[in-house]
PDB file as gemmi writes it, atoms N, CA and C in Angstrom:
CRYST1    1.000    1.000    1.000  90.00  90.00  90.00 P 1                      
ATOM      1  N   UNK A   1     130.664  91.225 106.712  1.00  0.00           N  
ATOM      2  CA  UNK A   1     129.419  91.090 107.432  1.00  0.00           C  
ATOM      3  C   UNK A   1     128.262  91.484 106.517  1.00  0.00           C  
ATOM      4  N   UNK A   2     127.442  90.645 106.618  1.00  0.00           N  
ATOM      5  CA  UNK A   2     126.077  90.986 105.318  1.00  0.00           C  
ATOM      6  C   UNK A   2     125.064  91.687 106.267  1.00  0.00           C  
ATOM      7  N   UNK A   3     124.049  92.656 105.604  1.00  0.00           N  
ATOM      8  CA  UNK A   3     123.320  93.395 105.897  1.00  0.00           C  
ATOM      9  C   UNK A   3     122.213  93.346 106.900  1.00  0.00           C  
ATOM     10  N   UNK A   4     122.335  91.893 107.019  1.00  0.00           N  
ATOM     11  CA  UNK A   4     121.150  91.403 107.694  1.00  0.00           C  
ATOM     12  C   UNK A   4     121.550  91.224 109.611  1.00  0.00           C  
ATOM     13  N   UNK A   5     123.365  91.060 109.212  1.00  0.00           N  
ATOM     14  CA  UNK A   5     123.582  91.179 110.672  1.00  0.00           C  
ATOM     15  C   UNK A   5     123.592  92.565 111.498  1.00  0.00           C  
ATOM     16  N   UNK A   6     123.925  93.252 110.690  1.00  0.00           N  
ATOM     17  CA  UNK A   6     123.905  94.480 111.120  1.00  0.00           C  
ATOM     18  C   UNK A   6     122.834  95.433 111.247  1.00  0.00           C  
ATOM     19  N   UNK A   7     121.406  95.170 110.661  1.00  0.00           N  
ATOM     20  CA  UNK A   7     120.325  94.918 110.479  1.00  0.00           C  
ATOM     21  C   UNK A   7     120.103  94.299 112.311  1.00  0.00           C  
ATOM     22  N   UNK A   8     120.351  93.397 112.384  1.00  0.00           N  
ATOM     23  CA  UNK A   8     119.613  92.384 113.265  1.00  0.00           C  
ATOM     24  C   UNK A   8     120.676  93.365 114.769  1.00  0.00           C  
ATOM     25  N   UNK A   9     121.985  93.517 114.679  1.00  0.00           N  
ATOM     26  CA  UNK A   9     122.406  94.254 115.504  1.00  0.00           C  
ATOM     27  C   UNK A   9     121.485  95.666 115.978  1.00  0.00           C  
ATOM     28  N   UNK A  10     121.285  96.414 115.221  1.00  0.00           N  
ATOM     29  CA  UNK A  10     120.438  97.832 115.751  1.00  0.00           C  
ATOM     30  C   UNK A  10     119.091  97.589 115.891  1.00  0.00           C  
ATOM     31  N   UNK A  11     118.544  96.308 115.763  1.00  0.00           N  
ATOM     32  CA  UNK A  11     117.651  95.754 116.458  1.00  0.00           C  
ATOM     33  C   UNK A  11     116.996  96.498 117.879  1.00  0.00           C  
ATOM     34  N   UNK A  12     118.080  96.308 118.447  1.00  0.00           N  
ATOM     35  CA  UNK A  12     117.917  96.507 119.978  1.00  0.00           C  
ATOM     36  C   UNK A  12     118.894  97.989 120.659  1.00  0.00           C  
ATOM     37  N   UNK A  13     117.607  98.177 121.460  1.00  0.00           N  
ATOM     38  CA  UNK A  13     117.502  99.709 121.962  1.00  0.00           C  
ATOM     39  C   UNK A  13     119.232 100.002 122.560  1.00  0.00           C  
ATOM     40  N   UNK A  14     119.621  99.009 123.574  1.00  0.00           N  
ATOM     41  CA  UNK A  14     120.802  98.833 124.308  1.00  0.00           C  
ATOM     42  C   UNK A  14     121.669  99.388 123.769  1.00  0.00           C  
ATOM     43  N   UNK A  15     121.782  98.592 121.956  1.00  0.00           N  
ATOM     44  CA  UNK A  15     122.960  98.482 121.286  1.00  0.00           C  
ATOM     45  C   UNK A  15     122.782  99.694 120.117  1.00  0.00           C  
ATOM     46  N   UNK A  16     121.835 100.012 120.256  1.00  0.00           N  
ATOM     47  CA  UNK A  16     122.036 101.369 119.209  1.00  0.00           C  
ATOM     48  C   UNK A  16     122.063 102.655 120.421  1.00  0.00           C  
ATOM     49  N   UNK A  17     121.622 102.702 121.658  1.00  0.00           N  
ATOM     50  CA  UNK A  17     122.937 103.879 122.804  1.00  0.00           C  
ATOM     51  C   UNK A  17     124.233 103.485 122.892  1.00  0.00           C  
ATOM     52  N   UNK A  18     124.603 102.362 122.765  1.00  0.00           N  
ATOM     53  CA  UNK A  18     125.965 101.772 123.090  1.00  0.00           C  
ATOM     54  C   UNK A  18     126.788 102.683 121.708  1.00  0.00           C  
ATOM     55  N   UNK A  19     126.060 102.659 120.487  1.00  0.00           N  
ATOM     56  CA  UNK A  19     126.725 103.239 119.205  1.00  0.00           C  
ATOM     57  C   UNK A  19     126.654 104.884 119.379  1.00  0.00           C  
ATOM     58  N   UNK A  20     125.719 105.116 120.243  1.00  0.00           N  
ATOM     59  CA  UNK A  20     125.604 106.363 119.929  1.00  0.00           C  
ATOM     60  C   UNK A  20     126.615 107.188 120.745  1.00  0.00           C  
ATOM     61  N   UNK A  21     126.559 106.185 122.204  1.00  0.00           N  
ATOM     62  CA  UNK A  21     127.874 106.847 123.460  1.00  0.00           C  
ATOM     63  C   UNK A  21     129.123 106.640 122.875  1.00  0.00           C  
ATOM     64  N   UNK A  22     129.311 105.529 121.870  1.00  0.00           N  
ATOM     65  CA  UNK A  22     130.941 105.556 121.302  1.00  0.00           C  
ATOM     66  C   UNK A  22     130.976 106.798 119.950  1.00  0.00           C  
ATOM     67  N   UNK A  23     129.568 106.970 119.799  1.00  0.00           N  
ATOM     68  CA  UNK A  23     129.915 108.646 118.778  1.00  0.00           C  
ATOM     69  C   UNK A  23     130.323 109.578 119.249  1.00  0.00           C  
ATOM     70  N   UNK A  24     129.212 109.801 120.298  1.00  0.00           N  
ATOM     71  CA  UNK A  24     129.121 111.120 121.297  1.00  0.00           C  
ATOM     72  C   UNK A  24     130.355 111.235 122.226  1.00  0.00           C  
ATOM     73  N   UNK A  25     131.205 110.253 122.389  1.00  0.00           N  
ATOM     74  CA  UNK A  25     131.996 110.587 123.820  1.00  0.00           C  
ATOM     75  C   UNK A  25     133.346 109.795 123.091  1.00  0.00           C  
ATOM     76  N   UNK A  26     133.312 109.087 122.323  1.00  0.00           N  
ATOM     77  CA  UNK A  26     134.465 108.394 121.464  1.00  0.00           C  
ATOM     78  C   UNK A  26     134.901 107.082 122.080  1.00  0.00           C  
ATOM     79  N   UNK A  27     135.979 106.253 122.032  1.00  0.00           N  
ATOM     80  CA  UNK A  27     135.966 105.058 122.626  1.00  0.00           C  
ATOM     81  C   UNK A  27     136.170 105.475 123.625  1.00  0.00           C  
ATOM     82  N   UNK A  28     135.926 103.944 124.375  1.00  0.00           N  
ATOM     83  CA  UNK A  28     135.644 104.298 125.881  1.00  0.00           C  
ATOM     84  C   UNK A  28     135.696 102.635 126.302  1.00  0.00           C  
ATOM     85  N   UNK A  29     136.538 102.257 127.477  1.00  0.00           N  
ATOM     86  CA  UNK A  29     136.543 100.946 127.986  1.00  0.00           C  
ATOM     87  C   UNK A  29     135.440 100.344 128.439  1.00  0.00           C  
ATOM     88  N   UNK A  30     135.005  99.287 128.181  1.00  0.00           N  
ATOM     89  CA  UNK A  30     133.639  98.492 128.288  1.00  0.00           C  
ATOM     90  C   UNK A  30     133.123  98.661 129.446  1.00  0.00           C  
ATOM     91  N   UNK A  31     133.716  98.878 130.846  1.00  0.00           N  
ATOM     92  CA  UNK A  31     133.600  98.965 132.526  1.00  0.00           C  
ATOM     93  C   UNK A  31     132.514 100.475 132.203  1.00  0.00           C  
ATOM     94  N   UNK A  32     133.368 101.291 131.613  1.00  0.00           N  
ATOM     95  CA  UNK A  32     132.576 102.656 131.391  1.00  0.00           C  
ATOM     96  C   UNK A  32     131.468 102.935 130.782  1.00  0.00           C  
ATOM     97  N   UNK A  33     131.234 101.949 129.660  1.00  0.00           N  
ATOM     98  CA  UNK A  33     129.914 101.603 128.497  1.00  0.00           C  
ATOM     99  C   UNK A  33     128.876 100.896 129.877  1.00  0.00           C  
ATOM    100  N   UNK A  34     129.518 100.063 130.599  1.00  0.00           N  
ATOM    101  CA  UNK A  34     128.096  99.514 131.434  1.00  0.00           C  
ATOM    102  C   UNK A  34     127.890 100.172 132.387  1.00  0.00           C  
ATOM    103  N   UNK A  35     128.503 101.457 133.014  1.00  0.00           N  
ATOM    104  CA  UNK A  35     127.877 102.029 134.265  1.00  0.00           C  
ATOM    105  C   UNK A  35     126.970 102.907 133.364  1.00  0.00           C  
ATOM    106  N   UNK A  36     126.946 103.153 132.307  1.00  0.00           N  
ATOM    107  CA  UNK A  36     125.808 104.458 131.694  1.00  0.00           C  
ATOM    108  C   UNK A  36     124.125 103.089 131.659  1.00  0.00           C  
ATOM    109  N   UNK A  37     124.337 102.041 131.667  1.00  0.00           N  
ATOM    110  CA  UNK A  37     123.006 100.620 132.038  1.00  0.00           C  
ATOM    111  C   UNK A  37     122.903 100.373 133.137  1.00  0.00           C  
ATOM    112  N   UNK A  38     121.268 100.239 133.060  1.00  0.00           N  
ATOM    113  CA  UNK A  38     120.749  99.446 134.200  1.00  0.00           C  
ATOM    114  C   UNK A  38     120.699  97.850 133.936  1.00  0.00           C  
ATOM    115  N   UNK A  39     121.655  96.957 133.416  1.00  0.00           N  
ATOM    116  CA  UNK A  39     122.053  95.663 133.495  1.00  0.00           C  
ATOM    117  C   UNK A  39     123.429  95.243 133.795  1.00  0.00           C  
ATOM    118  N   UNK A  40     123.384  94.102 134.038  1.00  0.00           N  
ATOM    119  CA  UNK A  40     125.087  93.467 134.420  1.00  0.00           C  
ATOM    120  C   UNK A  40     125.587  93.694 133.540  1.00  0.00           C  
ATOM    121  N   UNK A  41     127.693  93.903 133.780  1.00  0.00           N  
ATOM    122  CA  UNK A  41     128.369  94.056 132.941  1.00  0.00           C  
ATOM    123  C   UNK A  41     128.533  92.921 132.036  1.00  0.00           C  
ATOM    124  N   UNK A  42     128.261  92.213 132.469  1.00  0.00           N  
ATOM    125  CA  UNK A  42     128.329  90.261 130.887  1.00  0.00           C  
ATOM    126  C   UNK A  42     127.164  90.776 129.996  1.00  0.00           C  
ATOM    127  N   UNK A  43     125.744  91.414 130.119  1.00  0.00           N  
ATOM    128  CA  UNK A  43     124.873  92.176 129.248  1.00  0.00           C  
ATOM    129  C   UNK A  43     125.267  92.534 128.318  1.00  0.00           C  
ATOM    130  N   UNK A  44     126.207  93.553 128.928  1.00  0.00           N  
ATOM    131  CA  UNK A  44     126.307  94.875 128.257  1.00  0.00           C  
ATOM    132  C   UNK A  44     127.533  94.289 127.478  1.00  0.00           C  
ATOM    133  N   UNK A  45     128.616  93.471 127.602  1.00  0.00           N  
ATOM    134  CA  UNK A  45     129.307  92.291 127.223  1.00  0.00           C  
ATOM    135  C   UNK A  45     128.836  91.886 126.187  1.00  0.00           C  
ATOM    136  N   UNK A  46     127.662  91.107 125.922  1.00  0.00           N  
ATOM    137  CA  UNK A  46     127.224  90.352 125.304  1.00  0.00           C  
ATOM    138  C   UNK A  46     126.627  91.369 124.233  1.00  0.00           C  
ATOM    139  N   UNK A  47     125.906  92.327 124.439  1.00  0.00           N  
ATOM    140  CA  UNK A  47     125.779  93.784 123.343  1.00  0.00           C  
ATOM    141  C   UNK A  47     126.903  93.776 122.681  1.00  0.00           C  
ATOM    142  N   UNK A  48     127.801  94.531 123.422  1.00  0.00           N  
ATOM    143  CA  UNK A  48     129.268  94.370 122.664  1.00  0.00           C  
ATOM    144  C   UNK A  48     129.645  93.586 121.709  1.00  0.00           C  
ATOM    145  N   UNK A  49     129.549  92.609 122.422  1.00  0.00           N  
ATOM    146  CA  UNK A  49     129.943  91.203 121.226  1.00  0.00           C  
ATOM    147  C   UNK A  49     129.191  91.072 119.994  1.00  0.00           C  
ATOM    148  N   UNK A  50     128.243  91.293 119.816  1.00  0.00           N  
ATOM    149  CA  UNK A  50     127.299  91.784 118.600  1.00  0.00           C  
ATOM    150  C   UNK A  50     127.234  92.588 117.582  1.00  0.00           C  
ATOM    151  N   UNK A  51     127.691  94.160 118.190  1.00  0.00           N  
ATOM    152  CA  UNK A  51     128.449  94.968 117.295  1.00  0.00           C  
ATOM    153  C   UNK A  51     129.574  94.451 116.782  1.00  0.00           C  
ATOM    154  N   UNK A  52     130.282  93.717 117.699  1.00  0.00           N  
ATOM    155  CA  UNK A  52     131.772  93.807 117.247  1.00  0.00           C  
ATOM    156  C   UNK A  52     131.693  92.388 116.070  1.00  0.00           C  
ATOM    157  N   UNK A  53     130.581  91.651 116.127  1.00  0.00           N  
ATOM    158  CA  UNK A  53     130.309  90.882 115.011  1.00  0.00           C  
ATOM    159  C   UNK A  53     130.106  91.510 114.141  1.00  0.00           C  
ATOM    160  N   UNK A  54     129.179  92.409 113.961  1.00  0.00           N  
ATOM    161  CA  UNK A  54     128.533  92.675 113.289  1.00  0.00           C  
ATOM    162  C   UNK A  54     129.363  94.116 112.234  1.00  0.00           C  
ATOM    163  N   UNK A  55     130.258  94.432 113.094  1.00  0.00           N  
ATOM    164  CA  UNK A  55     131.660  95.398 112.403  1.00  0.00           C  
ATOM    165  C   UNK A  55     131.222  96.393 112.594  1.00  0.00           C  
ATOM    166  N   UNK A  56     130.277  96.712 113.518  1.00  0.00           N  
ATOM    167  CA  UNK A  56     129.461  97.962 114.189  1.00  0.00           C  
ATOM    168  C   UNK A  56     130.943  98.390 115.316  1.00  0.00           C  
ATOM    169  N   UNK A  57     131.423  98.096 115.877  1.00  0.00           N  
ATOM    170  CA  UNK A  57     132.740  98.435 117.138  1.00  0.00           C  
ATOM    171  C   UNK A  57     133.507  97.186 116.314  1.00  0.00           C  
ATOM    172  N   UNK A  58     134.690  98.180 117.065  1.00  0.00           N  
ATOM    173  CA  UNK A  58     136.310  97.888 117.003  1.00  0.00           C  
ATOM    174  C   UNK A  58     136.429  97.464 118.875  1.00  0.00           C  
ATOM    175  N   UNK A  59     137.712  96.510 118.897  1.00  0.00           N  
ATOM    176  CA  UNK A  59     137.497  96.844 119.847  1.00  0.00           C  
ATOM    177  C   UNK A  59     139.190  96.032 120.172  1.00  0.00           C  
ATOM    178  N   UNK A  60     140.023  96.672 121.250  1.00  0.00           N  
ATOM    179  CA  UNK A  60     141.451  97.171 121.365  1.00  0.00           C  
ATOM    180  C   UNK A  60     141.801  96.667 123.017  1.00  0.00           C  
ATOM    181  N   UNK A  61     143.231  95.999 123.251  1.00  0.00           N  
ATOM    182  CA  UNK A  61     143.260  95.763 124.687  1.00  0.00           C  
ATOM    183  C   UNK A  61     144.125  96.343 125.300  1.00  0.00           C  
ATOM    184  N   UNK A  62     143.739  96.974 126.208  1.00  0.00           N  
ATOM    185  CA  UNK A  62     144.991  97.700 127.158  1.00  0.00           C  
ATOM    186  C   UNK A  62     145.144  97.377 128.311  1.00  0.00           C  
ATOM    187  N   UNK A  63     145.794  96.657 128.724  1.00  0.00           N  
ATOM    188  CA  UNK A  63     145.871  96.188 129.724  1.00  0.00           C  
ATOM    189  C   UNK A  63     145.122  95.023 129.993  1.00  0.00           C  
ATOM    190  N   UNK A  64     144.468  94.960 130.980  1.00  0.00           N  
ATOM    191  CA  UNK A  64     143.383  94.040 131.404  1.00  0.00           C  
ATOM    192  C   UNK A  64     142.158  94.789 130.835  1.00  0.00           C  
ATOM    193  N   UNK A  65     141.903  96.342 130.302  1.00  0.00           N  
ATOM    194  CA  UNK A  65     140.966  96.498 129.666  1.00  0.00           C  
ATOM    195  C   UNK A  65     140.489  96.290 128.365  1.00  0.00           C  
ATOM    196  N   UNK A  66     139.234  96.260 127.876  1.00  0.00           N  
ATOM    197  CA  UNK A  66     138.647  96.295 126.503  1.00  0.00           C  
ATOM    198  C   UNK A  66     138.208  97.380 126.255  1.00  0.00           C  
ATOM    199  N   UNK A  67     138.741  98.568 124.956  1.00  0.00           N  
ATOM    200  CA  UNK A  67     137.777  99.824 124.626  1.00  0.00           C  
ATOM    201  C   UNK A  67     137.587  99.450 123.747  1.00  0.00           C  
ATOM    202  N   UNK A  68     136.340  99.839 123.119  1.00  0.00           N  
ATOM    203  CA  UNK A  68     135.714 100.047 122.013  1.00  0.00           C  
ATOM    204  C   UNK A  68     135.339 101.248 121.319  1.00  0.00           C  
ATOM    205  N   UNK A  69     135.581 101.237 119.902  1.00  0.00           N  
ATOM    206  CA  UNK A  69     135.156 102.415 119.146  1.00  0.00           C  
ATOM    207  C   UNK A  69     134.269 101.776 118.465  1.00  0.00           C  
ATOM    208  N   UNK A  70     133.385 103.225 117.502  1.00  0.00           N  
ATOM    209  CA  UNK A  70     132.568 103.026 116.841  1.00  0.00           C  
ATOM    210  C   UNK A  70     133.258 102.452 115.323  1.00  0.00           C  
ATOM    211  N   UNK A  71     132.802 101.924 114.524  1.00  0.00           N  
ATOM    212  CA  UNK A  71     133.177 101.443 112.840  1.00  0.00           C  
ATOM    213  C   UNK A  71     132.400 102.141 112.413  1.00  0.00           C  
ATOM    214  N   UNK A  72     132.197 102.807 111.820  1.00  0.00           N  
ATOM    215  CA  UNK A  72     130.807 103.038 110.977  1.00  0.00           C  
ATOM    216  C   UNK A  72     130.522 102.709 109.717  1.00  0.00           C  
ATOM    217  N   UNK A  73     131.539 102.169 109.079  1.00  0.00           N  
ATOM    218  CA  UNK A  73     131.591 101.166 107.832  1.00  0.00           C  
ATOM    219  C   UNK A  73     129.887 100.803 107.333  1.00  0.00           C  
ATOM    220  N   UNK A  74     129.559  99.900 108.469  1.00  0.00           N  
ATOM    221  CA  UNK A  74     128.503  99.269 108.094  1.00  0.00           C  
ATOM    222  C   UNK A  74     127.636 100.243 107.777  1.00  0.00           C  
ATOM    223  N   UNK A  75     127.420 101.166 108.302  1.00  0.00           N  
ATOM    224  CA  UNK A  75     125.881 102.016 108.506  1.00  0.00           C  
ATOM    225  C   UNK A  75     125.817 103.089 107.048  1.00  0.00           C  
ATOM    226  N   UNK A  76     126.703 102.806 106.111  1.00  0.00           N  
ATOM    227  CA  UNK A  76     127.249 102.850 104.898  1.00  0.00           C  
ATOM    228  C   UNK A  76     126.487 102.176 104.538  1.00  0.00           C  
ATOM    229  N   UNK A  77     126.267 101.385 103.853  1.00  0.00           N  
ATOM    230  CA  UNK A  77     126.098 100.039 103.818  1.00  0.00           C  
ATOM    231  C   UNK A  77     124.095 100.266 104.246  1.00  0.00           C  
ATOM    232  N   UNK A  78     123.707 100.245 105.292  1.00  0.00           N  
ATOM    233  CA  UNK A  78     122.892 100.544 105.453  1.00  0.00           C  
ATOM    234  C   UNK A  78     122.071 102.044 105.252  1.00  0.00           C  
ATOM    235  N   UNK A  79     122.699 102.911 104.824  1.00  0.00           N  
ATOM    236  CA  UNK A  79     122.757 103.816 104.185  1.00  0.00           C  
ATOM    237  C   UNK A  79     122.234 103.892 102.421  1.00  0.00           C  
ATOM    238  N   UNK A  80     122.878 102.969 101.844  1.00  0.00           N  
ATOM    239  CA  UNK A  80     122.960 103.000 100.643  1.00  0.00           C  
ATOM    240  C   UNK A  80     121.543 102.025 100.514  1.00  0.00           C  
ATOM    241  N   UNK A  81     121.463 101.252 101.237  1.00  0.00           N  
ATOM    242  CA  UNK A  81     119.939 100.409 101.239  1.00  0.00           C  
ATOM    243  C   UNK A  81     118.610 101.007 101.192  1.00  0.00           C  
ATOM    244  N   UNK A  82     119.256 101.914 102.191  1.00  0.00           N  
ATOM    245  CA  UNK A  82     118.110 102.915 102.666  1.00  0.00           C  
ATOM    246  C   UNK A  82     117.612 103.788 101.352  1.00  0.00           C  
ATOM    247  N   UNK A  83     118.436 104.301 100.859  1.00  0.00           N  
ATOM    248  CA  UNK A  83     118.372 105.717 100.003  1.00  0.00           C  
ATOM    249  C   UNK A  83     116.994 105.599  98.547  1.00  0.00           C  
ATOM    250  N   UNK A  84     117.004 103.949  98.016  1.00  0.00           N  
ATOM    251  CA  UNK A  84     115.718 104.223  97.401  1.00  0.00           C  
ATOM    252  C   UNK A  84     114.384 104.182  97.869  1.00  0.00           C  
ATOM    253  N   UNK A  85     114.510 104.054  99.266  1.00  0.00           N  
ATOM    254  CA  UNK A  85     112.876 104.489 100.293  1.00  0.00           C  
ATOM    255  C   UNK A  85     112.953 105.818 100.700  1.00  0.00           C  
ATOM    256  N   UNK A  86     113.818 106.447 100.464  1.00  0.00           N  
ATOM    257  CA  UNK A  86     113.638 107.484 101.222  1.00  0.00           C  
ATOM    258  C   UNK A  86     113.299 108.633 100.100  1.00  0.00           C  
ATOM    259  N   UNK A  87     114.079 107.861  98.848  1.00  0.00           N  
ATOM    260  CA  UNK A  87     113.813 108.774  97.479  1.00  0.00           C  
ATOM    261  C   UNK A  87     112.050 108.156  97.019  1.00  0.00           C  
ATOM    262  N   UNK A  88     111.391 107.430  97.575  1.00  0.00           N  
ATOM    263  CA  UNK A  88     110.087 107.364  97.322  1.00  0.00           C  
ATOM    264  C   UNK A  88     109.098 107.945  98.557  1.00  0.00           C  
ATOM    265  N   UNK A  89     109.805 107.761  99.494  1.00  0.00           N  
ATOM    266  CA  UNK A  89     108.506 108.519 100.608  1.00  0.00           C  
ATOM    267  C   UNK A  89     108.962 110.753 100.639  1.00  0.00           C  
ATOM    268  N   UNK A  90     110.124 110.898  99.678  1.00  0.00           N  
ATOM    269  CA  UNK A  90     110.087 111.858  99.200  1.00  0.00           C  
ATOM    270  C   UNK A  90     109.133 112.193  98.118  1.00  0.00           C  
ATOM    271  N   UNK A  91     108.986 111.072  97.751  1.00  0.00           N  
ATOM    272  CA  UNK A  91     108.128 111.877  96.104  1.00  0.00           C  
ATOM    273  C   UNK A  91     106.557 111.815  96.626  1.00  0.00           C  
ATOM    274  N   UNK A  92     106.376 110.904  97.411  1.00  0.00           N  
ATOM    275  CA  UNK A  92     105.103 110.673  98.274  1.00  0.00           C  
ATOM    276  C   UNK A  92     104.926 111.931  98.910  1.00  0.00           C  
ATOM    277  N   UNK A  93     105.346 112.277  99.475  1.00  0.00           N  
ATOM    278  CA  UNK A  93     105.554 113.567 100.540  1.00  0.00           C  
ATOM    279  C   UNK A  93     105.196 115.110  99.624  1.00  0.00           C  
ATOM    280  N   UNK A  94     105.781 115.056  98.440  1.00  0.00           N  
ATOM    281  CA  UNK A  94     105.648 116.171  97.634  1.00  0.00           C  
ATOM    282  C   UNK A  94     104.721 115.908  96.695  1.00  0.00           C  
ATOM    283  N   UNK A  95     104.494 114.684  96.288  1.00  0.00           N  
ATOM    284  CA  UNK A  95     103.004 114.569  95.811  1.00  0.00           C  
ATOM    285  C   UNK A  95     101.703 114.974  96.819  1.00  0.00           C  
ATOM    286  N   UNK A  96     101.749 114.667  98.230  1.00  0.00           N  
ATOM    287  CA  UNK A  96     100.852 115.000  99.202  1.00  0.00           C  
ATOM    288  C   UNK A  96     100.815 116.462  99.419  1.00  0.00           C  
ATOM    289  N   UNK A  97     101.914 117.206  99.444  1.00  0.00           N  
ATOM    290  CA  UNK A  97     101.850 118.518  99.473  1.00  0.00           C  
ATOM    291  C   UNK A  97     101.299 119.451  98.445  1.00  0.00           C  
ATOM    292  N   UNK A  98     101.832 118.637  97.166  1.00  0.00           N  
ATOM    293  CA  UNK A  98     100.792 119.291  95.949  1.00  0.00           C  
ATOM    294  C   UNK A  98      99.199 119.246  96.119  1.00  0.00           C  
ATOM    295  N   UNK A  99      98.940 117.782  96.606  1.00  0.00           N  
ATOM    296  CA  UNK A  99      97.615 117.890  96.111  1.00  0.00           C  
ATOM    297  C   UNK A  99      96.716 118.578  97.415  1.00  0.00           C  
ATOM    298  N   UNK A 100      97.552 118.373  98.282  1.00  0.00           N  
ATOM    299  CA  UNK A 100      96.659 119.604 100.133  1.00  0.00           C  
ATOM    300  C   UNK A 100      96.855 121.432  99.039  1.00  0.00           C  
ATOM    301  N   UNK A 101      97.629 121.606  98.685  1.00  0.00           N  
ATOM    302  CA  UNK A 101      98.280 123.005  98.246  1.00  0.00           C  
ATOM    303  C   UNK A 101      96.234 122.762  96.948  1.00  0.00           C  
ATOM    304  N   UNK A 102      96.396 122.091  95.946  1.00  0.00           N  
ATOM    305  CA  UNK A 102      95.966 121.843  95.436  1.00  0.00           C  
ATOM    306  C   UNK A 102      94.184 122.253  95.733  1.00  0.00           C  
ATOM    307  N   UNK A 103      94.033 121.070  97.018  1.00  0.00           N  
ATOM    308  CA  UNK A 103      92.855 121.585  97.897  1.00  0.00           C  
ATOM    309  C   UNK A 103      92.975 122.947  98.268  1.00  0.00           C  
ATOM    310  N   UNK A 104      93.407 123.336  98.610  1.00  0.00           N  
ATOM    311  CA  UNK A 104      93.201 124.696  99.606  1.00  0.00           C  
ATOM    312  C   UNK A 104      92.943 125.451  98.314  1.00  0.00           C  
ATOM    313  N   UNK A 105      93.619 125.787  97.142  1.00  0.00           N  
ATOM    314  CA  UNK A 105      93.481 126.342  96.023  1.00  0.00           C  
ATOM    315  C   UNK A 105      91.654 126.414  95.852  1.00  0.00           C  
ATOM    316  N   UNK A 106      91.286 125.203  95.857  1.00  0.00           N  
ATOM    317  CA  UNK A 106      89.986 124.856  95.695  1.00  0.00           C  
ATOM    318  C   UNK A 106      88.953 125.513  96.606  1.00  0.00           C  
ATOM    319  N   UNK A 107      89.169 125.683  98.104  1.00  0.00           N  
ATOM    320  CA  UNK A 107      88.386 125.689  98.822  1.00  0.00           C  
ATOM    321  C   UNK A 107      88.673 127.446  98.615  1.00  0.00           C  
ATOM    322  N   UNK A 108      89.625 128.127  98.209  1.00  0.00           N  
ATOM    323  CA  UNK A 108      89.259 129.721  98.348  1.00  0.00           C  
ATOM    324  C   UNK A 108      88.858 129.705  97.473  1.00  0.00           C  
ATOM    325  N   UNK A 109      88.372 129.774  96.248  1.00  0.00           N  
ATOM    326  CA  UNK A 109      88.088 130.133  95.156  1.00  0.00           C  
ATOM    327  C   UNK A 109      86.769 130.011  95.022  1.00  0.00           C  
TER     328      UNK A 109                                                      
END                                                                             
């Protein structure tokens, strides 16, 4: 799955609680993922189906049920994308702090 789907998956508010209730509470059968929404279970379905494109959830049959876990593979992945913005709005951040530190230096003196 390339970056952009998974990207385009946490898009939406739905589907990044849906990731967060399969962190926080671990898998859990899809019936159980849609009573925590205020939408129909084919919705919350159709969320599903997105992660599970997107290699965001696993997802396992027992019975007549579907659970899903979290993957977190991807967010790796999005992780590693992330890391040279975050290593520049760091240096931004401590350049800004120098030069306020900088001011104040100025204004007692």
């Amino acid at each position: 799955m390339t970056t952009d789907h998974v990207f385009t998956a946490l898009a939406s508010p739905a589907r990044r609680e849906l990731l967060r209730l399969l962190l926080d509470e671990g898998a859990q059968p899809a019936g159980r993922l849609a009573e925590r929404f205020d939408m129909s279970r084919p919705s919350v379905s159709e969320h599903l189906r997105v992660l599970k494109d997107a290699g965001l959830v696993a997802e396992s049959r027992k019975g007549r049920e579907r659970h899903y876990r979290l993957e977190a593979g991807p967010l790796m992945e999005i992780r590693d994308w992330l890391t040279p913005y975050e290593r520049f709005w760091r240096e931004r951040l401590a350049a800004l702090t120098t030069l306020l530190d900088e001011m104040e230096d100025d204004d007692v003196s």
